[in-house]
N, C-alpha and C positions, 0 to 999 in steps of 0.2 A: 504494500500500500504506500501513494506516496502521500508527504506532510501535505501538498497543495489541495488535496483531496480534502483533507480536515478544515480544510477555512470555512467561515460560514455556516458552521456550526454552533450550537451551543456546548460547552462542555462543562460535565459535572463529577464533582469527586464524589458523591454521594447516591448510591445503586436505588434510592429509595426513592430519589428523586428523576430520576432518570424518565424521558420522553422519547417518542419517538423519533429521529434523526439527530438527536445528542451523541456526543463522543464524552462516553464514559473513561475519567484519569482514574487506574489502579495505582492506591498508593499506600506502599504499607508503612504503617503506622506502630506505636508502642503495642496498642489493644490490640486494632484489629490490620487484617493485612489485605485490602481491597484487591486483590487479583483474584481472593476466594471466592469475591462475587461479579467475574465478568460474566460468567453464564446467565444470570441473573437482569444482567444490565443488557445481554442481547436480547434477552426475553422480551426484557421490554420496549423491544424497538430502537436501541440504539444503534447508529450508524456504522460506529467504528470503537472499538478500546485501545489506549494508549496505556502501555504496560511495559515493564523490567525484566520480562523473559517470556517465553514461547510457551502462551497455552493454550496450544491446538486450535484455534479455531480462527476463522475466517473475518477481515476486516479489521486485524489487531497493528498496531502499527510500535515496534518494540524500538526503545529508547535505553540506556543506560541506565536513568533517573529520571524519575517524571517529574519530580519535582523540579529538578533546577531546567529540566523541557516546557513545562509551564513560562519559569521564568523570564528563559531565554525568547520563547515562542511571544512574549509580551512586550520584551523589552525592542524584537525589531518589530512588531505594530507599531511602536509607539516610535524607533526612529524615524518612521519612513512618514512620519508628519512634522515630526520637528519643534512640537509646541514648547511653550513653556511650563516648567512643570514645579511646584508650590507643594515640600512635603513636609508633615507635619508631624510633632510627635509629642510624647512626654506622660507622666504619672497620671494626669486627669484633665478630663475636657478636650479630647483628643477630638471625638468623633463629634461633639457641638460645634465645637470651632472649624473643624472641614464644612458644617451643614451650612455656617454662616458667611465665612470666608466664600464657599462658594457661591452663595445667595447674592453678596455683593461681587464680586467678580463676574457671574453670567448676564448681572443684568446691563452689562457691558459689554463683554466678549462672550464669544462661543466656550463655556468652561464645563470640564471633565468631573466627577467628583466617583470615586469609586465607593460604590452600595455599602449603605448598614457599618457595620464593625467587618467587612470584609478585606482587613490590614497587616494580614502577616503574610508568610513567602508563598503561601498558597490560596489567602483570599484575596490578594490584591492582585495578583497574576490575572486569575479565575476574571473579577471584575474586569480587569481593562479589554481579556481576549472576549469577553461577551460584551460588552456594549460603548466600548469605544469607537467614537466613530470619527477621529482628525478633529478634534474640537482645539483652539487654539493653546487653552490653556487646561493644565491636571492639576486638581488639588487631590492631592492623596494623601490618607491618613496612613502613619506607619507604626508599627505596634513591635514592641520588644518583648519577647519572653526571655531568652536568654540571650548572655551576650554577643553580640556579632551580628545578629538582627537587623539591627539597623543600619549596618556597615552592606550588609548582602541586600536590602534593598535598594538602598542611596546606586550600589553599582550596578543594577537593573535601570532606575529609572533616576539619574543623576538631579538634583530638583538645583532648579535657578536660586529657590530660595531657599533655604531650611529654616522650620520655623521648630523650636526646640518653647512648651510654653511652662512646664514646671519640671524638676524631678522631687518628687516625695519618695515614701516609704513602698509604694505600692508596687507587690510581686518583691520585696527586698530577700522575701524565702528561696526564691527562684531563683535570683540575678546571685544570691550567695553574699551581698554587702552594699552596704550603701554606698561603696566606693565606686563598685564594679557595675552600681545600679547606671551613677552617673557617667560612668566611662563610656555603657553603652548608649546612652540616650544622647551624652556629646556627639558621637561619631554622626548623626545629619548636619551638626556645623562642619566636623571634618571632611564629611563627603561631598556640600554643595558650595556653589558658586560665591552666594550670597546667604548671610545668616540673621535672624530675628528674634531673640531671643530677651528672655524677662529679666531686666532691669534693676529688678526687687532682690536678684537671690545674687550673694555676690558671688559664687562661684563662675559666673556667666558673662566673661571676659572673652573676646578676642580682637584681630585687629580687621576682621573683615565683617565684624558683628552690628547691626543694627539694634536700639533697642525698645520693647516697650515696658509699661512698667506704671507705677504709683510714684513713686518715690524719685524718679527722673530719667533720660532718653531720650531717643528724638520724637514715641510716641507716648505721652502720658494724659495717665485717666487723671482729669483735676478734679472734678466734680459726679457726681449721680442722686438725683433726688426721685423720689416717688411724690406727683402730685395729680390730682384727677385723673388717675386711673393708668396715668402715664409715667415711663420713665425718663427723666432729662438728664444727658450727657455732655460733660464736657471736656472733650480732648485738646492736647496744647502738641501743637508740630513748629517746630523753627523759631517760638515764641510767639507763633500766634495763637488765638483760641476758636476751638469750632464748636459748633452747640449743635446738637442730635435730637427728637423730641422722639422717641418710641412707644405705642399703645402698647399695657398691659404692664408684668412686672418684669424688669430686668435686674439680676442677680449681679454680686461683685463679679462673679466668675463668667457671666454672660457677657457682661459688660466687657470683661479683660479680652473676651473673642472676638466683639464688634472691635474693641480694638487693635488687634492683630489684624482684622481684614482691610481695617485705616492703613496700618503700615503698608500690609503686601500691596493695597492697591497705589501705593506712592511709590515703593520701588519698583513697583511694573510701569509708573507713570500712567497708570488707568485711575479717570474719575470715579472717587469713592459714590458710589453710589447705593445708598442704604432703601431703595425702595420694598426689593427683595423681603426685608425684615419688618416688613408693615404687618405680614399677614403669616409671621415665623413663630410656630409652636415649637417648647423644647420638646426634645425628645422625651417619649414616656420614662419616667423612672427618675429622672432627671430634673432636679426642684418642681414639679408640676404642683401650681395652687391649686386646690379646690376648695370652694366657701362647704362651709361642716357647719351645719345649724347656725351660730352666731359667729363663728371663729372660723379656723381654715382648716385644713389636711393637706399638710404638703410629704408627696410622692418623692421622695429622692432615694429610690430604693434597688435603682437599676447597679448599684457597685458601690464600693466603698475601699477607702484607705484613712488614714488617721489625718493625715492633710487635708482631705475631702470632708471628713468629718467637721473638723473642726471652723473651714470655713461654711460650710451649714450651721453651725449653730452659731456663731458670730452674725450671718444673717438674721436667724430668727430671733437675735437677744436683742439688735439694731433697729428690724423693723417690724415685728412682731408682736401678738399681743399678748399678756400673759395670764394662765398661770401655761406657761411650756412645755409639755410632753412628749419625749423621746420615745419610740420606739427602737429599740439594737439589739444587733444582731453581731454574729460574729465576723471580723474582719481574717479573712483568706490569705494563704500564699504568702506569711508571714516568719514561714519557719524558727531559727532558732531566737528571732527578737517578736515572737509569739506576745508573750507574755509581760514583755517591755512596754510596745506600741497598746495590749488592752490594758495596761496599768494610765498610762498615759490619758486613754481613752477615759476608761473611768472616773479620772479627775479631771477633764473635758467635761463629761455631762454634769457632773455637781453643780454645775453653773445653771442649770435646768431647773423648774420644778418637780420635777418626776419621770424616773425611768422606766419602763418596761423592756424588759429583758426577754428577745425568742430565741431558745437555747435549742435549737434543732441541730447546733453544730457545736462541737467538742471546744473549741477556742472561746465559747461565748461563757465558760463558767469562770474567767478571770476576767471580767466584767465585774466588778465590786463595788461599784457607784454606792455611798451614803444615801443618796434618795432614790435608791430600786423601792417600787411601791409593790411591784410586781413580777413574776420571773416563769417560764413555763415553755416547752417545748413544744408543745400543739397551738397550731394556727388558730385553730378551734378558739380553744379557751383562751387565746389575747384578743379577739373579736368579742368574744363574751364579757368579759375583764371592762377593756373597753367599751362597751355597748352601755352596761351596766350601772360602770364608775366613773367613767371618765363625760363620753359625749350624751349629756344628758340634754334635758329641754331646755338650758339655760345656758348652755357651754357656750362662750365666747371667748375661748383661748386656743391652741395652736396644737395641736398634734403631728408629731416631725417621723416618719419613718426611713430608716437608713442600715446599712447594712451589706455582706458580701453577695453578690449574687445568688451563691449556692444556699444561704437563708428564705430565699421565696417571699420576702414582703410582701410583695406585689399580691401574693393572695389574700393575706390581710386587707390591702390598699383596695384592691376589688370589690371586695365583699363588703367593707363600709359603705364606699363607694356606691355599687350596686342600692345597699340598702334605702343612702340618702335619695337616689334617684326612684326608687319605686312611690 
C-alpha cells in the first residue's frame, strides 16, 4: 500500500471509534497494544491500518513506529503551507488560552487551533492530519507529561512564538521535581523563534523573551473590575493604556489569557481584535458561575493543582459572597511531594468557611482542613450533605467545587445543577 493512498482520510487511534473509510493507527501502548484490535477496526469499515509489523491482512501499511509516522506525517502537512505557528504550554490554562488566543486571532486571519485537550505527541498529530486545512496561522496547545515532551513537539511543528504561561506543581509526581518540571516546560522558549512568557514568576528570563505579567513587561494587566454584569480591563503596552469592556464574569486567570492573545497578536503585528470573546463561554469544569438559589455554584472541577487551587479561592475570597464553601477532592500525579502540596492545601482552604471533603481517592485523607464540616467518599451522600445543610431556601453564599479529574465532581456539579433546573 502506498502512504498517498492514506490522505484524505480520517484516522483514529481508537478501534471503538472507528468508521467507515478511516485509517485505523495501531499503537501499542503501556495497557493495551492496538495491533490486537486491527481485525476489529476492519470490521468496521476501515480503509486501511497503519501498524509496526505484518499482520496478515490486507490494506495495512507497516511503519517502524507509528507514533513518530503520525508525527512526521503532520509535520510535512503543515510545511507544505508555511503558516505561522503560536504554541502554547505550561501547568494551567493551557487549553482556555489556545480557545481565546485563537478566538482573537481568527477573527482576523485564517487560524488553526487543534480540538479539545488533543496536545500530546499523539493528539496533536491526530488533530492537525484530520482537519487542517492551510489556515495561515496554528495555535496549538502542547502538553508535557514527561520530560522531552515539549522538546519532540517544538521539532515537529517549530512555533514563531512560544508562549510558556505558568509552571506550578502540576504532574510534579511524573516530571520527578520541580526542577525537571520546569526544564521541561522551558524547552518551547528553547525550541521557538520568539518567546512570551509570565512576567510575575522570576525564573522566566531570556534575551529573546517577551513578557506578560501583573507586576510588569511589555504586556501588563493594570486593572479588572466586575461592574453591571461586565468585566472591565485594563492592559498597558509601550506605556500606553487600552481599556476592554467584556459581558459576563472574567476570572484573574481568564483575564491573564485575553492577555497573552494582546501580546501574540502585537508580535504577529495582527489587530487585537476581541470580538470573538463577546459571545466566549469557558470551558465546562472550568470556573463556570451558576446562580444557586440566592448565591452561586461555581464549577471548577475539570482539574486541579495547588497553584490552581489557590488562585480559585483568592477569586472567590475577592469577589464573592460569603459564608464560602469548598468542595475537595484529591489533587493527582503528585507522587513523593503527595503529602506536602495536600498539607499546603489544607491551610489554603482555612481561609474558607467550610470544607467538604470527596475522598473517593486515597490522597484526599491528608486533607486536614480545621473547618472540614464534612468528609465522605460517595457522590451520593455530598449531594445529600449539601442539599440538606448547606443550599437551603435562604442560601446566599458560594459553593466552590475543585478537584483532580479522577475525583468526578462534575457529578456532584450535575446533579445540583440538574436539581436547580427542574
Amino acid at each position: 500500500m502506498k502512504l498517498q493512498e492514506l490522505f484524505g482520510h480520517r484516522f483514529v487511534v481508537d478501534s471503538r471509534q472507528v468508521q467507515p473509510g478511516d485509517v485505523f493507527v495501531a499503537i501499542k501502548g503501556q495497557r493495551v497494544d492496538g495491533h490486537d484490535f486491527v481485525g476489529d477496526a476492519l470490521a468496521k469499515g476501515a480503509f486501511a491500518v497503519l501498524v509496526e509489523r505484518d499482520c496478515g491482512v490486507q490494506n495495512q501499511f507497516v511503519v517502524p513506529n507509528t507514533v513518530e509516522f503520525l508525527g512526521m506525517l503532520a509535520k510535512e502537512i503543515v510545511s507544505k503551507f508555511q503558516p505561522k505557528v503560536i504554541g502554547i504550554t505550561g501547568s494551567n490554562g493551557k487549553t482556555t488560552t489556545k480557545e481565546i488566543v485563537w478566538s482573537v486571532l481568527n477573527a482576523e486571519r485564517p487560524t488553526f487551533k487543534n480540538e479539545g485537550n488533543l496536545n500530546s505527541e499523539i493528539g496533536l498529530p491526530l488533530s492537525i492530519i484530520n482537519n487542517y486545512r492551510g489556515e495561515e496561522i496554528l495555535v496549538l496547545e502542547m502538553a508535557q507529561r514527561v520530560f522531552g515532551d515539549i522538546k519532540y513537539l517544538c521539532n515537529l511543528f517549530p512555533p514563531d512564538i512560544g508562549v510558556l504561561l505558568n509552571v506550578g506543581s502540576a504532574h510534579v509526581g511524573v516530571a520527578g521535581s520541580l526542577e525537571q518540571l520546569f526544564r521541561g516546560k522551558w524547552q518551547i522558549v528553547e525550541g521557538s523563534k520568539e518567546a512570551l512568557v509570565n512576567f510575575d514568576d522570576d525564573r522566566m528570563r531570556c534575551p529573546k523573551c517577551r513578557y506578560f505579567g501583573t507586576k510588569g513587561g511589555h504586556y501588563v494587566l493594570i486593572d479588572r473590575k466586575f461592574k453591571d454584569g461586565s468585566t472591565l480591563l485594563t492592559f498597558r503596552m509601550n506605556g500606553e493604556d487600552y481599556y476592554y469592556k467584556l459581558p459576563g464574569y472574567w476570572t484573574k486567570a481568564l483575564t491573564l489569557s485575553v492577555l497573552v492573545a494582546f501580546g501574540v497578536s502585537d508580535m504577529l503585528d495582527i489587530f487585537f481584535n476581541p470580538t470573538g470573546l463577546l459571545s466566549f463561554e469557558p470551558l465546562k469544569g472550568r470556573f463556570n458561575v451558576h446562580k444557586l438559589v440566592g448565591g452561586y455554584l461555581i464549577d471548577d472541577s475539570y482539574n486541579a493543582s495547588y497553584e490552581s487551587f489557590k488562585m480559585g479561592v483568592e477569586e472567590l475570597l475577592e469577589h464573592f459572597p460569603r459564608p464560602i464553601y469548598v468542595v475537595a477532592g484529591a489533587i493527582k500525579e503528585l507522587g513523593e511531594y503527595s503529602k506536602e502540596y495536600h498539607a499546603k492545601l489544607s491551610r489554603l482552604l482555612e481561609e474558607v468557611d467550610g470544607v467538604i471533603v470527596c475522598d473517593s481517592e486515597e490522597e484526599s485523607k491528608d486533607i486536614d482542613s480545621k473547618n472540614i464540616i464534612y468528609r465522605s467518599s460517595s457522590h451520593e451522600e455530598i449531594v445529600e450533605f449539601l442539599r440538606k445543610y448547606i443550599i437551603k431556601e435562604k442560601f446566599c453564599g458560594t459553593v466552590y467545587f475543585k478537584a483532580s479529574r479522577a475525583v468526578q465532581l462534575e457529578r456532584i456539579v450535575d446533579k445540583l445543577l440538574e436539581e436547580v433546573r427542574m
